[in-house]
NUDO-878453 format. One record per atom (N, C-alpha, C): atom name; x, y, z negated; residue in three letters. Coordinates in nm, 4 decimals, decimal comma, always signed. Atoms other than C-alpha are relative to their C-alpha. Layout:
BEGIN
{'CA'; {X; Y; Z}; 'ALA'}
...
//
This chain:
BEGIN
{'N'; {+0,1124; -0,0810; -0,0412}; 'UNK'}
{'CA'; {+7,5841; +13,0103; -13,5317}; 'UNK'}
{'C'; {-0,0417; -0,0401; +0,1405}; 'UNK'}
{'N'; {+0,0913; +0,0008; -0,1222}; 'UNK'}
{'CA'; {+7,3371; +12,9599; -13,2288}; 'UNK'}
{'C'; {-0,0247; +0,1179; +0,0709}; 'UNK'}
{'N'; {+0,0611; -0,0872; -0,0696}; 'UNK'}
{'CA'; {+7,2751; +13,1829; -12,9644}; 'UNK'}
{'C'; {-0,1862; +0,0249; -0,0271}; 'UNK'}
{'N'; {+0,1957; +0,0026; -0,0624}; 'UNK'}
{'CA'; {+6,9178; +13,0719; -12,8747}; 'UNK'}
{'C'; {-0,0453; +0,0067; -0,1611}; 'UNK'}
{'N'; {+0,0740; -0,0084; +0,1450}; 'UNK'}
{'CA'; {+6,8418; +13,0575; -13,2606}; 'UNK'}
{'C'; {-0,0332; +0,1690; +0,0011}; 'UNK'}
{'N'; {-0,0347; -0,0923; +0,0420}; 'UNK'}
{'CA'; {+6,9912; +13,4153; -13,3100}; 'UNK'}
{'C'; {-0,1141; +0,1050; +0,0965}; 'UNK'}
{'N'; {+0,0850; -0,0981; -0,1229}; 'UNK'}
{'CA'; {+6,7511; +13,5398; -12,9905}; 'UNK'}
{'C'; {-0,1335; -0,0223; -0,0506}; 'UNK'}
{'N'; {+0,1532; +0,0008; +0,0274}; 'UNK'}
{'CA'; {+6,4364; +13,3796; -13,1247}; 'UNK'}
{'C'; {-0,0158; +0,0597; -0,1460}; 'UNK'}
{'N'; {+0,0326; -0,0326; +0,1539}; 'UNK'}
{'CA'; {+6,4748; +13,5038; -13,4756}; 'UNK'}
{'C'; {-0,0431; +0,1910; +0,0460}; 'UNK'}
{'N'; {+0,0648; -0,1321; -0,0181}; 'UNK'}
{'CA'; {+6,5038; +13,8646; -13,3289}; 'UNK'}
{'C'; {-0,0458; +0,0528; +0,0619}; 'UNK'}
{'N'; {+0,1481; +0,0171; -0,0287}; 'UNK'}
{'CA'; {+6,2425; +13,8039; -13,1182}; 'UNK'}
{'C'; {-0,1103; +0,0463; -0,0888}; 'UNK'}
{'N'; {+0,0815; +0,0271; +0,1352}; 'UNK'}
{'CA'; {+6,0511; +13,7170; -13,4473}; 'UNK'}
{'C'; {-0,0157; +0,1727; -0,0604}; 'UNK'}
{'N'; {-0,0167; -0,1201; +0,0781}; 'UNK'}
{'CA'; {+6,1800; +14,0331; -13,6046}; 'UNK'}
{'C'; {-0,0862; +0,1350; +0,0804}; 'UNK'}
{'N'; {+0,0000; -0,0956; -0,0491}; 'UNK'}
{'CA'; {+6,1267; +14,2773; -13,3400}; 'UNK'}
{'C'; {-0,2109; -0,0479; +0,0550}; 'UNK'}
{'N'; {+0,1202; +0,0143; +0,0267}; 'UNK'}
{'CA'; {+5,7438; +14,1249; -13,3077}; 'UNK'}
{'C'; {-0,0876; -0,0165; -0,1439}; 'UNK'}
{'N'; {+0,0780; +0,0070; +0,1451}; 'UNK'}
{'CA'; {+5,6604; +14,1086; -13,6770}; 'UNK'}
{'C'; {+0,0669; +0,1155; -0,1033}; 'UNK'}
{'N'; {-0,0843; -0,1431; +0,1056}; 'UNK'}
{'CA'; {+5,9060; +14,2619; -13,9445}; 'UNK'}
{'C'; {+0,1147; -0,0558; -0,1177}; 'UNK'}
{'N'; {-0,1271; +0,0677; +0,0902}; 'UNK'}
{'CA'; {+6,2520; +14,1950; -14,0723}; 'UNK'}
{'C'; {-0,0138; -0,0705; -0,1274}; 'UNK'}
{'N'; {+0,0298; +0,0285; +0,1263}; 'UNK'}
{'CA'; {+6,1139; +14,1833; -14,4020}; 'UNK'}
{'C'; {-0,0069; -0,1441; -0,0425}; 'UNK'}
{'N'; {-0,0035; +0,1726; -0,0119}; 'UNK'}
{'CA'; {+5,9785; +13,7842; -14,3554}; 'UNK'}
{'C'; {+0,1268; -0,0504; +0,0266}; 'UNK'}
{'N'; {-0,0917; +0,0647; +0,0178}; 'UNK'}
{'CA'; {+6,3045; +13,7116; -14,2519}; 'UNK'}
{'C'; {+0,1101; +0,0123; -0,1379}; 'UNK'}
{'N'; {-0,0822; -0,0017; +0,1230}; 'UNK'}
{'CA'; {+6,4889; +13,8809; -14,5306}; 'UNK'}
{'C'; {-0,0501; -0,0928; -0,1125}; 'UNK'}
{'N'; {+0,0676; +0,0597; +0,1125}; 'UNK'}
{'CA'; {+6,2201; +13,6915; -14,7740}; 'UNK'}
{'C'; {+0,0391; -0,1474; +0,0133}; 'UNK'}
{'N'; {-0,0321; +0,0978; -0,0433}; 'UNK'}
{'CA'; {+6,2966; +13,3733; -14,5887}; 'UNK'}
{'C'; {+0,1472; -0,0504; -0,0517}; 'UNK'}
{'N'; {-0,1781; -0,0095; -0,0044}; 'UNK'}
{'CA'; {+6,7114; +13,4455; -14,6382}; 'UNK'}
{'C'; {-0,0175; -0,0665; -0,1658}; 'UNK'}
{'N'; {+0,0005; -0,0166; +0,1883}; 'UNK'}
{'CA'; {+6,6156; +13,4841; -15,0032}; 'UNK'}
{'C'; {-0,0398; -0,1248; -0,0639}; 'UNK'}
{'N'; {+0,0975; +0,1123; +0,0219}; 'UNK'}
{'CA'; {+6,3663; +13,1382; -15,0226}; 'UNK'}
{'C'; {+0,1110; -0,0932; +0,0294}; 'UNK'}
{'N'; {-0,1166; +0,0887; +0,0279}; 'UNK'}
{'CA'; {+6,6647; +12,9577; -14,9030}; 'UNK'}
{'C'; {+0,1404; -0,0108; -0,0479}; 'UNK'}
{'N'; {-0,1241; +0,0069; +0,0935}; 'UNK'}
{'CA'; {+6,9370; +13,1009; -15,0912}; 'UNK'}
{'C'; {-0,0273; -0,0819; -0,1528}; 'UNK'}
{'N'; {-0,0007; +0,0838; +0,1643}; 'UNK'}
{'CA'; {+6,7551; +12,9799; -15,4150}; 'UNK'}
{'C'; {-0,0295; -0,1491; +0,0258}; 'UNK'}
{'N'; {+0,0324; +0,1891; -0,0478}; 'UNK'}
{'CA'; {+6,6723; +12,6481; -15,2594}; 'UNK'}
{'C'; {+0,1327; -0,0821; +0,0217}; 'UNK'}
{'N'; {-0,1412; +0,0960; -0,0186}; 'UNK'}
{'CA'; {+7,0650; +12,5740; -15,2377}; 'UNK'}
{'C'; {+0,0631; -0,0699; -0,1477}; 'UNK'}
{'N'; {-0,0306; -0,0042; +0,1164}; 'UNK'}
{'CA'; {+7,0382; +12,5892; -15,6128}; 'UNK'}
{'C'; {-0,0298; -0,1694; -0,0769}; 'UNK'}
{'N'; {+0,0354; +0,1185; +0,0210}; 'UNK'}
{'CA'; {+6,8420; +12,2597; -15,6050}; 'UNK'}
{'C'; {+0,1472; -0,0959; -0,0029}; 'UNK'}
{'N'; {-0,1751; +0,1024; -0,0004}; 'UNK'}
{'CA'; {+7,1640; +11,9713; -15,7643}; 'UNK'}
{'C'; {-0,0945; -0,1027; +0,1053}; 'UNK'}
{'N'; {+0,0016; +0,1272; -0,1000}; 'UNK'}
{'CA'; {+6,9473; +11,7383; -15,5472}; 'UNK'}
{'C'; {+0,0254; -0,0246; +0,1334}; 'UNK'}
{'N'; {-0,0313; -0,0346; -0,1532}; 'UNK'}
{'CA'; {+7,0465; +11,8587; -15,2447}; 'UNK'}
{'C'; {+0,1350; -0,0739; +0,0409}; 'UNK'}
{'N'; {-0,1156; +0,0888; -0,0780}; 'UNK'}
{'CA'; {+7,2889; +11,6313; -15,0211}; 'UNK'}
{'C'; {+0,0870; +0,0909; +0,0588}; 'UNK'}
{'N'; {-0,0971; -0,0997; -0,0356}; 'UNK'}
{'CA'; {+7,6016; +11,8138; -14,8605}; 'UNK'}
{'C'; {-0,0335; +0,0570; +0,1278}; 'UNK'}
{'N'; {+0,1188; -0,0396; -0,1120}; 'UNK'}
{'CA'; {+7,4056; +11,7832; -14,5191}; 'UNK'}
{'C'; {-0,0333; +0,0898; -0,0382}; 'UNK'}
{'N'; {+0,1437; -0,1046; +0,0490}; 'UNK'}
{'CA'; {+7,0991; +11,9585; -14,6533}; 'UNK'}
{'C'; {+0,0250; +0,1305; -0,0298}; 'UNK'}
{'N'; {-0,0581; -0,0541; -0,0422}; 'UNK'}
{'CA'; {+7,3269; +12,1925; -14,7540}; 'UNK'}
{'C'; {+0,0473; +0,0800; +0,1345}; 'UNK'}
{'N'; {-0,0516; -0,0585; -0,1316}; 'UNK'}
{'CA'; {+7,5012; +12,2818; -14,4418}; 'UNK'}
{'C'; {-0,0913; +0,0448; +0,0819}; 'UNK'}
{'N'; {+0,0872; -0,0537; -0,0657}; 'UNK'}
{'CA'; {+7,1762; +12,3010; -14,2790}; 'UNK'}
{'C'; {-0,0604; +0,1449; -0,0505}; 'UNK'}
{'N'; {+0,0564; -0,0757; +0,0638}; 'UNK'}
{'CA'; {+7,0533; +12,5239; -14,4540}; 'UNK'}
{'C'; {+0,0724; +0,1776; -0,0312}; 'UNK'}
{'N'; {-0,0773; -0,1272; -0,0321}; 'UNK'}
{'CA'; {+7,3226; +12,7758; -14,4305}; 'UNK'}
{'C'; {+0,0615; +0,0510; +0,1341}; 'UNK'}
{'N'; {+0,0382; -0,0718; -0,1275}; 'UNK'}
{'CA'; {+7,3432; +12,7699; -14,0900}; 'UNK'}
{'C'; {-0,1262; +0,0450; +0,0596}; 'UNK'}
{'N'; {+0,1141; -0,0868; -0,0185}; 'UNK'}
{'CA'; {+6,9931; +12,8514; -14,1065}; 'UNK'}
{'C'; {-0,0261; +0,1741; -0,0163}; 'UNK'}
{'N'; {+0,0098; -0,1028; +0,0475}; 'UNK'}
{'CA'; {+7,0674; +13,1336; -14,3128}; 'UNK'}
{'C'; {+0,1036; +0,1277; +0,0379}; 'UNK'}
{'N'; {-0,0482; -0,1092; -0,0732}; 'UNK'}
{'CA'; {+7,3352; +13,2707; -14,1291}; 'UNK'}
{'C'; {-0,0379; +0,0521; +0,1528}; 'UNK'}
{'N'; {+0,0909; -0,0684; -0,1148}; 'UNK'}
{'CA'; {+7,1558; +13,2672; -13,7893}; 'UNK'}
{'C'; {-0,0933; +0,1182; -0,0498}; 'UNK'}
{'N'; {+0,1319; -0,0611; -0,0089}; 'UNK'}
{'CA'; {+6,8714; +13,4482; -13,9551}; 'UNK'}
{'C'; {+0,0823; +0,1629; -0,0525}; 'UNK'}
{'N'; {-0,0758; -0,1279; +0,0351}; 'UNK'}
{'CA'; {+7,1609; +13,7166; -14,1054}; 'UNK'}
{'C'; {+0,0488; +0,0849; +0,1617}; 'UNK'}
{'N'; {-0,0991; -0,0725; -0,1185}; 'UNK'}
{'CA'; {+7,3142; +13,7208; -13,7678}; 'UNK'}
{'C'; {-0,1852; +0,0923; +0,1056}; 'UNK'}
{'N'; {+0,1150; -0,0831; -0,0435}; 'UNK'}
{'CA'; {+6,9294; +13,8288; -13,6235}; 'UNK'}
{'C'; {-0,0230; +0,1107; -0,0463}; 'UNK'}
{'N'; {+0,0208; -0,1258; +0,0537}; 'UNK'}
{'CA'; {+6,9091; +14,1090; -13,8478}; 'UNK'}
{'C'; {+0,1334; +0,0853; +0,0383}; 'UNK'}
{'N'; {-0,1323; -0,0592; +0,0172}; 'UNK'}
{'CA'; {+7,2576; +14,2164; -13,7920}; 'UNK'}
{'C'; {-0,0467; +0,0508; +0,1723}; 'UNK'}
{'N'; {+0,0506; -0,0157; -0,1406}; 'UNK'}
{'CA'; {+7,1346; +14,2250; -13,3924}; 'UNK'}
{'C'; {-0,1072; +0,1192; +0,0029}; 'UNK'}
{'N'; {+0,0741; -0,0888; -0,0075}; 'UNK'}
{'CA'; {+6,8429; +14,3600; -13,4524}; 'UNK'}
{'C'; {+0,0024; +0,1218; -0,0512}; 'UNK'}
{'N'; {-0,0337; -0,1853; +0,0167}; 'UNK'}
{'CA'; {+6,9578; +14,6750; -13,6329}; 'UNK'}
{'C'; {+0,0548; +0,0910; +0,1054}; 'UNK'}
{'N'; {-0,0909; -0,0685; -0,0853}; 'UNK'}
{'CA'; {+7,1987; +14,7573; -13,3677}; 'UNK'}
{'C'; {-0,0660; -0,0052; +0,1210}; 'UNK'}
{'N'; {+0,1139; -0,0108; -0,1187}; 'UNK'}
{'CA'; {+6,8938; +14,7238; -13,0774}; 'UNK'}
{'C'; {-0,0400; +0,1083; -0,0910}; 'UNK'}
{'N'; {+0,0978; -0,1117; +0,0457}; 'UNK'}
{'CA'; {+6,7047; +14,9282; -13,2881}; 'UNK'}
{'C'; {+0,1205; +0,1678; -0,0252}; 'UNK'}
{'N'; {-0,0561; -0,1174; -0,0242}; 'UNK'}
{'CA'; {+6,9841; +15,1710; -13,3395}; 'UNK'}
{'C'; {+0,0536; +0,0764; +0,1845}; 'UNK'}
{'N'; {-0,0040; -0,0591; -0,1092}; 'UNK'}
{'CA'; {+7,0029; +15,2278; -12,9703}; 'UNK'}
{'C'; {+0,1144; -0,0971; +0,1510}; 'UNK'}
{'N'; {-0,0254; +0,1713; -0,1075}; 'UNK'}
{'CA'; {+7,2374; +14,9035; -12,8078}; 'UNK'}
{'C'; {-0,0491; -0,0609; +0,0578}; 'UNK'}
{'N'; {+0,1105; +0,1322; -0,0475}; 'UNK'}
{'CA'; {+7,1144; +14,7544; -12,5352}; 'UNK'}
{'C'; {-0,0016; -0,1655; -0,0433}; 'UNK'}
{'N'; {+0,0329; +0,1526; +0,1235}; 'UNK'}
{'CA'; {+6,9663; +14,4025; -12,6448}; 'UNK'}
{'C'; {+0,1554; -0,0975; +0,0702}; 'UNK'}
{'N'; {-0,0686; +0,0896; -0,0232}; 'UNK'}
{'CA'; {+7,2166; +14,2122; -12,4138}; 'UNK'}
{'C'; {+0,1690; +0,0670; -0,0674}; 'UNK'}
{'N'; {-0,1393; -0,0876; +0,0571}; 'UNK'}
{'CA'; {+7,5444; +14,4696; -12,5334}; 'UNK'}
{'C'; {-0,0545; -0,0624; -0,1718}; 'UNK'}
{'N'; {+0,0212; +0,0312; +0,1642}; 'UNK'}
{'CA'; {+7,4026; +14,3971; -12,8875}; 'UNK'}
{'C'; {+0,0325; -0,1540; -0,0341}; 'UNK'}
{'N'; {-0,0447; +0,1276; -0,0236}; 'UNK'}
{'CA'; {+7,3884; +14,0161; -12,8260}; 'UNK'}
{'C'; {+0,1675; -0,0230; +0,0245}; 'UNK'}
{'N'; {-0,1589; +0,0355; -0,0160}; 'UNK'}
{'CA'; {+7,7475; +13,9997; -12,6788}; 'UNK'}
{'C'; {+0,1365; +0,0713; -0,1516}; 'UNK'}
{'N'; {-0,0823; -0,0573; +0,0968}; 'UNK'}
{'CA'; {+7,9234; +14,2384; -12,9477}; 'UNK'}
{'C'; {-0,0036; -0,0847; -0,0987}; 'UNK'}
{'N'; {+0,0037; +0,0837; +0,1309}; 'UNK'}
{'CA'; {+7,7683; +14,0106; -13,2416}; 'UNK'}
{'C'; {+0,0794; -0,1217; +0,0412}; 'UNK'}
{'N'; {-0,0659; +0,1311; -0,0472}; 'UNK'}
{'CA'; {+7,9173; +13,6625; -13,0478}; 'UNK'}
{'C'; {+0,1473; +0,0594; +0,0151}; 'UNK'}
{'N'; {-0,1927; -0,0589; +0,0384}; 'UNK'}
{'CA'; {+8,2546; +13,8847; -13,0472}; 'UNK'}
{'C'; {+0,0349; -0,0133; -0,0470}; 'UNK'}
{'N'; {-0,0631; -0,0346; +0,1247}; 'UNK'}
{'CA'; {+8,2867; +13,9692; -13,3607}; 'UNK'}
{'C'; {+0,0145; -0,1676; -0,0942}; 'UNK'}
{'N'; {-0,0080; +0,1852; +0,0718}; 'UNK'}
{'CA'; {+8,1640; +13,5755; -13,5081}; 'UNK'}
{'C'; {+0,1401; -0,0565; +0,0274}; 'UNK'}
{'N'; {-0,0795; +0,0931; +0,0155}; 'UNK'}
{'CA'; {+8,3893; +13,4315; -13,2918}; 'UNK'}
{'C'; {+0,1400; +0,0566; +0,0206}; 'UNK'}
{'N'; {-0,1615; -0,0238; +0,0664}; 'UNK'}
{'CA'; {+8,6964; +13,6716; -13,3423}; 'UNK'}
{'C'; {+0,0369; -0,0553; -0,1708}; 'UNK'}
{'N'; {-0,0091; +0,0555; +0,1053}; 'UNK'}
{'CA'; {+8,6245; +13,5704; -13,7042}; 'UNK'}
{'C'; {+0,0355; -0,1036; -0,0353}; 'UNK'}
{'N'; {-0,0426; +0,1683; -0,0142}; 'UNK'}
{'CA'; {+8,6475; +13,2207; -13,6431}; 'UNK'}
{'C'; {+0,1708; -0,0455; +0,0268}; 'UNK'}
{'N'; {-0,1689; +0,0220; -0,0075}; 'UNK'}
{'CA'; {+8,9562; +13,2476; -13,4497}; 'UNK'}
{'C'; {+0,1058; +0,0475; -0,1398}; 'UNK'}
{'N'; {-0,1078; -0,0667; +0,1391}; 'UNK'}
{'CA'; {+9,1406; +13,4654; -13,7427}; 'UNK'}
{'C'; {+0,0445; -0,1235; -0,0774}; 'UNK'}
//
């Protein structure tokens, strides 16, 4: 996951409307379905899709009342306690 991705997506969100991104999540989950897809193309494509999860996951918790930078740091917590595990 990207920071600066994860900031401009809920940017995006918090100027337009989650919704495009959820539709987006959805446009490239069935696009992994393509067999012509290389293992690359792949990978890209799901770190696309988890930045754009990890923006919504942000942006709920701004909108529930977290400030944006407390909201930012808690989500990069939790990723990369995950990672470590």
């Amino acid at each position: 996951m990207r920071l600066p991705i994860i900031k401009h997506l809920t940017a995006f969100i918090e100027n337009n409307d989650e919704d495009f991104v959820i539709e987006a999540i959805e446009t490239l989950e069935d696009l992994t379905e393509a067999s012509s897809l290389k293992d690359e193309e792949l990978d890209v494509i799901g770190e696309l899709i988890s930045n754009m999860y990890g923006a919504i996951e942000v942006s709920k918790s701004i909108k529930s009342g977290v400030p944006r930078k407390d909201a930012f740091n808690e989500f990069m917590k939790r990723v990369l306690g995950a990672i470590d595990s």
